[in-house]
N, C-alpha and C positions, 0 to 999 in steps of 0.2 A: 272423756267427760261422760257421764251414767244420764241415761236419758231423765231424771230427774231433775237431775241439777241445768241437763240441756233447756226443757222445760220452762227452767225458772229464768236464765237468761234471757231464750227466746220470747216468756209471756213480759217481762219487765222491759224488753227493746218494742214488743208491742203496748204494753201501755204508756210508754214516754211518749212514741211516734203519734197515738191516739190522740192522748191529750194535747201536746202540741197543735197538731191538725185542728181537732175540735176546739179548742181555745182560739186558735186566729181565726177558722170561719167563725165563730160568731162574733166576735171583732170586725168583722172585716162587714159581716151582712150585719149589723146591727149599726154601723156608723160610717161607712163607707161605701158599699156597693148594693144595688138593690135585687131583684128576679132576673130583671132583664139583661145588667151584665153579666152575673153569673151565668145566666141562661147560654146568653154568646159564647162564655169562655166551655161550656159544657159542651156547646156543638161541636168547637174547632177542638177542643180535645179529643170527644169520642171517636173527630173523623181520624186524627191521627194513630191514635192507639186500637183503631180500626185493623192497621194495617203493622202499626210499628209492636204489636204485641209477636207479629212473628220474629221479631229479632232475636228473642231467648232460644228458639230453632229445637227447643225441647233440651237445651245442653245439660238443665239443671236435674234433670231426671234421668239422662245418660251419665255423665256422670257420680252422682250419686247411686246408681243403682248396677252402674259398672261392675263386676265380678273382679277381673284386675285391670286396674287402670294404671298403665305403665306411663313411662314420659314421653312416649313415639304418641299415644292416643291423647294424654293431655297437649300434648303439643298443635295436632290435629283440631283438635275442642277450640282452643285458641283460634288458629287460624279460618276455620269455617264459623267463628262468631263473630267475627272481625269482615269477614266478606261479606254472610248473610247482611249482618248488622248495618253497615255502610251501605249496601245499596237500596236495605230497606228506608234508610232514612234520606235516600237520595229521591227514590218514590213520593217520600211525603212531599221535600221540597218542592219539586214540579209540580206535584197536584196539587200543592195550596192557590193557585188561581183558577184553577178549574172547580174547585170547591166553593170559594167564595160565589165563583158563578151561579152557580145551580143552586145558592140558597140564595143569594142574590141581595147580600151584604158585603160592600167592601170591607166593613170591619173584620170581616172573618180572616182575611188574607195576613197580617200581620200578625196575625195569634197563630195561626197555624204553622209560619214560618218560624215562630221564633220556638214552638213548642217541639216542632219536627228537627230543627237544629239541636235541642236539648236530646235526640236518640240518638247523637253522632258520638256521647259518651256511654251508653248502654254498653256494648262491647268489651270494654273496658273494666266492665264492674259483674256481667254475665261468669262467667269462669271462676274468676276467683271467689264468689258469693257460693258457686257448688261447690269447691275445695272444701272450703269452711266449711258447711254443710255436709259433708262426704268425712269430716274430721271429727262430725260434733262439735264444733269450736262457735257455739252457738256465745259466748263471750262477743266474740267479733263482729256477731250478727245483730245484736246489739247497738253496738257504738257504731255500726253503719246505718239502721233504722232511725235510730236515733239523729245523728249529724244530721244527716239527710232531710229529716224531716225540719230540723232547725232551720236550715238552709232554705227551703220556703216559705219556711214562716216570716223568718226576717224578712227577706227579700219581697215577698207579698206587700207583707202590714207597711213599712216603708213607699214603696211605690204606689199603695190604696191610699196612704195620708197623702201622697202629693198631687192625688187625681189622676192617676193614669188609670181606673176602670179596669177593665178587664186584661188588659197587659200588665197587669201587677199580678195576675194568676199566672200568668203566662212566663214571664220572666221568674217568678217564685217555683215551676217546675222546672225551668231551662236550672236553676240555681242547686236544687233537689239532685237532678241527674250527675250534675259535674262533682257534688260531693261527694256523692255517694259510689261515683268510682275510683274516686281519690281513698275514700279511706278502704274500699274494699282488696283496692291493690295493695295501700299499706297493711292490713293486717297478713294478705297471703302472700307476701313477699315479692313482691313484684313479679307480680306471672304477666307481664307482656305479650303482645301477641305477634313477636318476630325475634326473629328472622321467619317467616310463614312457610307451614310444613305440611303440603296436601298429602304426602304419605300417611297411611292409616286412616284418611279421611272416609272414605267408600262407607266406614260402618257410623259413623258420625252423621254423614246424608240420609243414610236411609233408615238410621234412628230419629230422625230431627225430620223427614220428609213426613212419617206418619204421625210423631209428636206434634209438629208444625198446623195440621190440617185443626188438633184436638184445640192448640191456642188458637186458631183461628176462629174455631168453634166459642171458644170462652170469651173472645173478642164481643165475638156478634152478639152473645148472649150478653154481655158487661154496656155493648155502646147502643149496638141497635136504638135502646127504649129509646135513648135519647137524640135521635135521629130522627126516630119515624116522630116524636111527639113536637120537634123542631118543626119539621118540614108539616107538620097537620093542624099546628098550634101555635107556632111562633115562640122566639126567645124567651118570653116573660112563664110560659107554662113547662117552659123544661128546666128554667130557673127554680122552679117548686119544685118538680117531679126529681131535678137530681139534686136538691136538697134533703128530701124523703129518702132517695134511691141511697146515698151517700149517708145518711146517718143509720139507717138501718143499716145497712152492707158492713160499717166502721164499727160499730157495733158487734157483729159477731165476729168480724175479721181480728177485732180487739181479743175474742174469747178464745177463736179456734185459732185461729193463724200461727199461731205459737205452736199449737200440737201439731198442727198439721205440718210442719216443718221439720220438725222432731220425729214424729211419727212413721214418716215414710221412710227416712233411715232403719228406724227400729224394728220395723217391718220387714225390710229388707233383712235384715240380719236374721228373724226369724224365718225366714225363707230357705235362704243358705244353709240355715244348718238342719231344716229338711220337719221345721217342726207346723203344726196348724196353725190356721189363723183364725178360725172361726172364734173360739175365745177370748182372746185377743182383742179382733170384733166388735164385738159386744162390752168388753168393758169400754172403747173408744165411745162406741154410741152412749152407753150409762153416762160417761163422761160429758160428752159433748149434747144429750137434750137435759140433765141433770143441770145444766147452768144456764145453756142457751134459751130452752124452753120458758124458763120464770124471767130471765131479762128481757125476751121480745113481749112476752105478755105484760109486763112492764111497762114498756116502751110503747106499745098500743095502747093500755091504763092510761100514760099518762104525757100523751100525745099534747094534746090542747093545754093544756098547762104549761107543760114544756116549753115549747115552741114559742109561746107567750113570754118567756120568762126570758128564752133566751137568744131569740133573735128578732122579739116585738111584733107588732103587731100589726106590719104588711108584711110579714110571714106566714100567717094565722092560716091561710090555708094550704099549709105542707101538712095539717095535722092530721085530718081526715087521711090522707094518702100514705101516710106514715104508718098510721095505725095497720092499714091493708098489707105494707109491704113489711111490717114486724111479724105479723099472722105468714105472710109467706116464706120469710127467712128461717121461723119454724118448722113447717115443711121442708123445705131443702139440707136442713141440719140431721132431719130423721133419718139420713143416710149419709153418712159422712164417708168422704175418699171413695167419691162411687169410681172415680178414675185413676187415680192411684192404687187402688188394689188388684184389679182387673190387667194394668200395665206392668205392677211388680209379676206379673205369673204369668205373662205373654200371650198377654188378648189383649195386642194392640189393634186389630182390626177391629174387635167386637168393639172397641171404645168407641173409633175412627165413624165408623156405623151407627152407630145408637145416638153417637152426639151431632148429626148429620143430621138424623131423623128426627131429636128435640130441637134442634136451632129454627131447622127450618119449619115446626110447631109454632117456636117462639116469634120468631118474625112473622108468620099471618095472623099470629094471636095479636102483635103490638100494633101490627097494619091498619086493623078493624077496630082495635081497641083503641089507640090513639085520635080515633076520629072522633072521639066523646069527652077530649080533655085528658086531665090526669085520671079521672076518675077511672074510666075506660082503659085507661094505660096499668092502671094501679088493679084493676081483675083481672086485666090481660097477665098481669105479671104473677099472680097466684095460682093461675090455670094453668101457665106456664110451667111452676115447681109442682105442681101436683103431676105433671105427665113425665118429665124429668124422673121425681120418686119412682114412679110406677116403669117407666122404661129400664134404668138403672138397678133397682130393684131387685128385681128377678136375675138378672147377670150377674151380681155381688152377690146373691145366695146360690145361686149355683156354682159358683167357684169355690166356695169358702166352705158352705152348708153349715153354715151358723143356726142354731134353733130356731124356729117363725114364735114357737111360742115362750121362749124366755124375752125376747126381740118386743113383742107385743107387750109383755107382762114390765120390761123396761119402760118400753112410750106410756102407758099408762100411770105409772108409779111418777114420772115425769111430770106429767100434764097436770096429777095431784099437785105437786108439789109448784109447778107453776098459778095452781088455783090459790093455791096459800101465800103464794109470794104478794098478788094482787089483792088480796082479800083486803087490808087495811085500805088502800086507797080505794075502792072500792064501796065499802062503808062510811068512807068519809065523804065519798061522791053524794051519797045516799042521806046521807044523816047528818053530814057537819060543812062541807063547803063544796059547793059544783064545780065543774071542772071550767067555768068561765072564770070564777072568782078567786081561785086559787092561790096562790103568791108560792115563789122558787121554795124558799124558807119550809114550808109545808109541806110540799111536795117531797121535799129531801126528808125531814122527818117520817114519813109516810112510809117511802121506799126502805128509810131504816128499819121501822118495823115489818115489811115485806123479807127484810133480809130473816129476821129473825123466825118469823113462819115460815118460811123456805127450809131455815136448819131444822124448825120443830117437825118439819111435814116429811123431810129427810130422813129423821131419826123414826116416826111413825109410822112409814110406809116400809122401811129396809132399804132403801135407795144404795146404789154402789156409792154415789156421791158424798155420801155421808163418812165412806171409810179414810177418800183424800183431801176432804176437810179438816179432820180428826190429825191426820199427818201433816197438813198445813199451817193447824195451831201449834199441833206439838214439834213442828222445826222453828216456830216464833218464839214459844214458848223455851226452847231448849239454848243455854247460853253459848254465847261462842267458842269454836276450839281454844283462841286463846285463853280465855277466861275459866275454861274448867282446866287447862291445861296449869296455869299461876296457881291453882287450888291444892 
């Protein structure tokens, strides 16, 4: 498969999963559950995936970036993600009553358990997900994002109409997990993990012991906020906080997730055959603030309106907080694959290191931030991505040595081009409706015109973005092989 085409797979299994996702939360917070259960289901998640993020043991990045991956080392892959796997999720099980404690909610105990049993199928769907990925069989990647995400939705929206509260999230991710390693075994042909073969493991541990520490790291940076903003603020204020944290994140996870999937294969292969990467580089960033930049500016435009339209009006304040953590999602985009590039060339210490030195940034930032509400929580987390850039930064151009000043001369053509995307709504704030009075209908007209000064601001500044737009129409535009082929 041409990473093109992988691409268009990989962005189409991300925007089914999105919109699914995003369709039942606001189903779900607009007529069924309020801050405060959400809030509950966001603790007893984060504590789990706290810990249960170590279950991937980094396999999907050994593998994929494996040189030869024989059947003795897939074999291995299996078996130390079946071991890892299982005993991390034996972890959670025990500690869901010691968790409940220390927040000192029985409710938590039942969400935790039934969420932590839902990573006794991780294992199972770990291995064969990199196969696929190591193949470009980004088709399969698809119909597994996809199912999966169905698989919660159903399972959620069902159990929210019968009033089960926040164990309708909870069982909607146990339901997510079991899919999603069903169909991942069926596309890769049942890669099971036995007869269990610790031969060749030795290079799998000590691939996966220093990957391990990096998701541990992306853990604490993904749950902490909502930890510390729990334990400082109570359920109901991290019900907002990861309603914001959660559509921002979905958001550009919607844009880039697809590349970034894609990307680290193609990278790799640019590796192997011994050629730069700094080039390369740089059209990912053109790529990745060329789109990302004008939809989070967007998305802070048109916060308050939003939020009004679509999850009513004791939501109204995620919108302030939203805005803050759109403007951050910006900053953390402006360097894209700050750890992925740095691990394809074997500076996995430098990574190990520097993301060590941001986490634990991150956590005294959300410590002292958290103690002032989401607001607090919501600059903590922008000071955050601004030390992250700057740490990462500098490591990614000394590996690569990509230009500083094409690099600048991109974020700036960007930021234009994000001015123009808002500019309509904007004007309208200004001249024709506030953002209290707004109505959905408007707003989406508005954004349509944003799209369209985005493409004019693209083609006015020279934006790279503009070249795979062009190739975007003209593959729409262009009929199908059958159909020229009848001709």
């Amino acid at each position: 498969m041409t990473t093109r085409r992988a691409v268009a797979w990989a962005s189409l299994g991300k925007i089914v999963s999105f919109t699914i996702a995003f369709a039942t939360s606001i189903v779900i917070a607009r007529f069924y559950l309020g801050p405060a259960d959400v809030g509950l289901f966001s603790i007893a998640f984060a504590a789990t995936t706290l810990v249960a993020v170590m279950q991937e043991f980094g396999l999907n990045r050994y593998i994929v970036g494996e040189t030869e991956l024989g059947d003795a080392k897939l074999r291995a892959a299996q078996t130390v993600s079946l071991l890892v796997g299982w005993a991390i999720a034996a972890v959670i099980l025990i500690a869901a009553w010691p968790i409940s404690q220390l927040y000192g909610d029985a409710r938590l105990l039942p969400l935790i358990l039934v969420v932590g049993a839902s990573y006794l199928f991780v294992p199972f769907a770990t291995v064969p997900i990199a196969v696929l990925h190591r193949r470009m069989d980004f088709k399969s990647d698809f119909l597994i994002e996809a199912g999966a995400a169905a698989a919660n939705a159903g399972v959620s929206l069902v159990l929210a109409a019968r009033g089960h509260g926040a164990m309708a999230l909870a069982w909607g991710a146990f339901a997510q997990q079991g899919l999603r390693a069903m169909i991942a075994q069926l596309r890769a042909g049942w890669l099971l993990p036995w007869p269990l073969r610790l031969a060749e493991s030795g290079a799998v541990f000590r691939f996966g012991s220093g990957s391990t520490l990096l998701l541990l790291f992306d853990a604490v940076a993904a749950r902490a906020p909502d930890l510390l903003v729990g334990a400082n603020a109570g359920p109901y204020a991290v019900g907002l906080f990861s309603r914001a944290t959660g559509l921002a994140v979905q958001v550009v996870y919607l844009i880039t997730g697809a590349v970034n999937s894609v990307f680290y294969p193609a990278l790799a292969r640019l590796r192997d055959e011994g050629r730069p990467l700094g080039d390369a580089y740089l059209r990912i960033v053109a790529g990745y603030t060329g789109v990302v930049f004008p939809a989070m500016a967007g998305l802070a435009a048109a916060s308050h309106p939003l939020v009004a339209a679509l999850y009513g009006p004791r939501w109204i304040e995620v919108a302030p907080i939203l805005a803050l953590l759109a403007a951050a999602q910006m900053i953390l985009v402006a360097l894209p694959l700050p750890v992925q590039i740095p691990i394809l060339l074997g500076q996995l210490r430098g990574v190990v290191l520097r993301s060590a030195l941001v986490t634990a940034i991150m956590v005294a930032l959300f410590a002292v931030g958290s103690r002032w509400g989401i607001g607090g929580a919501g600059l903590a987390y922008v000071a955050f991505t601004v030390v992250s850039v700057l740490v990462f930064g500098q490591f990614v151009h000394r590996l690569i040595g990509f230009s500083l000043s094409t690099l600048f001369a991109i974020y700036m053509r960007s930021l234009l081009c994000a001015a123009a995307a808002i500019a309509p709504l904007m004007l309208a704030y200004r001249f024709y409706l506030p953002p209290e009075t707004m109505g959905l209908f408007a707003l989406l007209g508005l954004c349509g015109c944003g799209v369209v000064t985005w493409l004019g601001a693209a083609e006015l500044t020279g934006h790279p973005i503009r070249e795979e737009v062009r190739r975007a129409i003209g593959s729409l535009a262009r009929p199908p092989e059958s159909v020229r082929e009848s001709r």
